[in-house]
C-alpha positions, 0 to 999 in steps of 0.5 A: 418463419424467420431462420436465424443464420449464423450471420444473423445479429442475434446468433452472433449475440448469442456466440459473444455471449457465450464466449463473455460466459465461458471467459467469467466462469474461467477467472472465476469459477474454474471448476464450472467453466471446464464443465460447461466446455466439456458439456459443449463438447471442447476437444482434449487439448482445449479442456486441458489447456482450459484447466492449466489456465483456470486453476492458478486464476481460480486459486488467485481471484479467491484467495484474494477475494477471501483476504479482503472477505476476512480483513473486513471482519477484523478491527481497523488498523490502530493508527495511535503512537504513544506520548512519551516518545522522542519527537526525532527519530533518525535512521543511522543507516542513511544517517538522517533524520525525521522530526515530528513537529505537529502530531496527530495527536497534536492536531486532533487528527486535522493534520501532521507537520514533520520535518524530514532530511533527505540524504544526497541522491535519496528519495522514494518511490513513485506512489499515491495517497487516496485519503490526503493531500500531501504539502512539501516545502524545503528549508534546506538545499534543493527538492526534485519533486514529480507530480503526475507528469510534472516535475518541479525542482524545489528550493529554500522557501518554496513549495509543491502540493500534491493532491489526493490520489495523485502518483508522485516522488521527490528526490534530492538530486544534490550531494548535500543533504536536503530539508524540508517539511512534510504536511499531510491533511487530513492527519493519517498515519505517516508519523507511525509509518515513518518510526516503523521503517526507520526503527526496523532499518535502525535493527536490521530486521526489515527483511528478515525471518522469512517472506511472510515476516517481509510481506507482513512488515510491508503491508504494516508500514504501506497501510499506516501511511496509505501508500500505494506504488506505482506498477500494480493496478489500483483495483487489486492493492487498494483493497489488498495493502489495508486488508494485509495490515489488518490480518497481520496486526490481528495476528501480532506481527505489528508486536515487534514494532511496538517499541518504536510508538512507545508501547508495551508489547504482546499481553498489554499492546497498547500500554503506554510505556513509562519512560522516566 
């Protein structure tokens, strides 16, 4: 009769699988893991260590898997802006302006055309969009645009297309001010993102009223034009960012933004407000 040695392939399966088992039931199901190590007779230190470890994973790998388990019984974010709103909406604190030229609504959802000033030495972070392809062209000055490793300097006429999922920035590197035109196809939500950040910023009130206000402000104005930042892993704000907006529109913290889209508030969210 064969004996399996330690050495033997079969024997040190068996120890990687144990050790994939304990690493699993550890990020997962913390309570499980210490049990299995104390079963296996694991020393004090180790089982201590093990529960110092497991339980900020165990609480973590749960509550976001309970997020994204909730937010996907919610409604989907509402992506509609009202029809008697300014077309331009500028933000005063940056003094610049965006202009929505071809809407959502305008296109049937086909795509959006906004005209954005850039102030000197402004810019964005480096981000990515999954579900559209994302066209700058300048009209005014000069446009420093990085696309995945390549970066492009822009002027008057000329123009840069950013394809989907595609890590990218611009900034205006000038001391004059920088315009240019924004296309997105297909139409998401970048109109509404772009009136909630300018309209928060106009009243000074984007970081106020506590860290969840923030975190629920943010979530609102990433998702509405689903932006991704550069620096958090794809598998864990994918998910998470459309999920928070979810939960904070369910809650009603989307309710002070409805001003900016041209709707009423609270009780009747989605009224269009009369302006005459």
């Amino acid at each position: 009769m064969h004996t399996v040695t330690p050495s033997h392939p079969a024997a040190r399966l068996r120890r990687v699988a144990s050790v994939l088992i304990s690493s699993v039931l550890l990020v997962g199901c913390a309570p499980a893991g210490f049990i299995r190590l104390k079963r296996r007779g694991a020393r004090t230190w180790l089982l201590g260590a093990y529960a110092v470890a497991g339980l900020p994973c165990f609480l973590a790998v749960y509550g976001y898997l309970g997020i994204i388990g909730f937010a996907a019984f919610l409604p989907e974010l509402d992506m509609r802006v009202g029809d008697n709103v300014a077309r331009t909406v500028r933000n005063e604190g940056g003094n610049y302006e965006s202009t929505f030229l071809e809407t959502r609504r305008d296109t049937h959802g086909h795509h959006e055309l906004i005209r954005v000033q850039v102030e000197p030495h402004g810019g964005n972070l480096l981000h990515y969009h999954r579900s559209f392809e994302e066209t700058f062209t300048v009209i005014e000055g000069e446009l420093t645009v990085q696309i995945g490793e390549r970066t492009v300097v822009l002027k008057p006429g000329e123009s840069a297309t950013v394809p989907r999922g595609t890590m990218h920035t611009f900034r205006n590197e000038a001391d004059v001010m920088c315009t240019m035109t924004v296309r997105i196809e297909p139409a998401r939500g970048l109109e509404k993102s772009i009136r909630a950040g300018y309209g928060l910023a106009n009243d000074n009130t984007i970081n106020s009223g506590g860290t969840m206000k923030v975190i629920w402000r943010y979530a609102l104005i990433l998702a509405y034009s689903e932006t991704y930042l550069d620096g958090i892993p794809s598998i864990i704000q994918d998910p998470l960012v459309p999920a928070l907006a979810r939960i904070a529109q369910w809650k009603g913290e989307d309710a002070e933004m409805m001003k900016y889209f041209g709707f009423d508030r609270a009780d009747e969210r989605y009224a269009v407000t009369q302006r005459h």
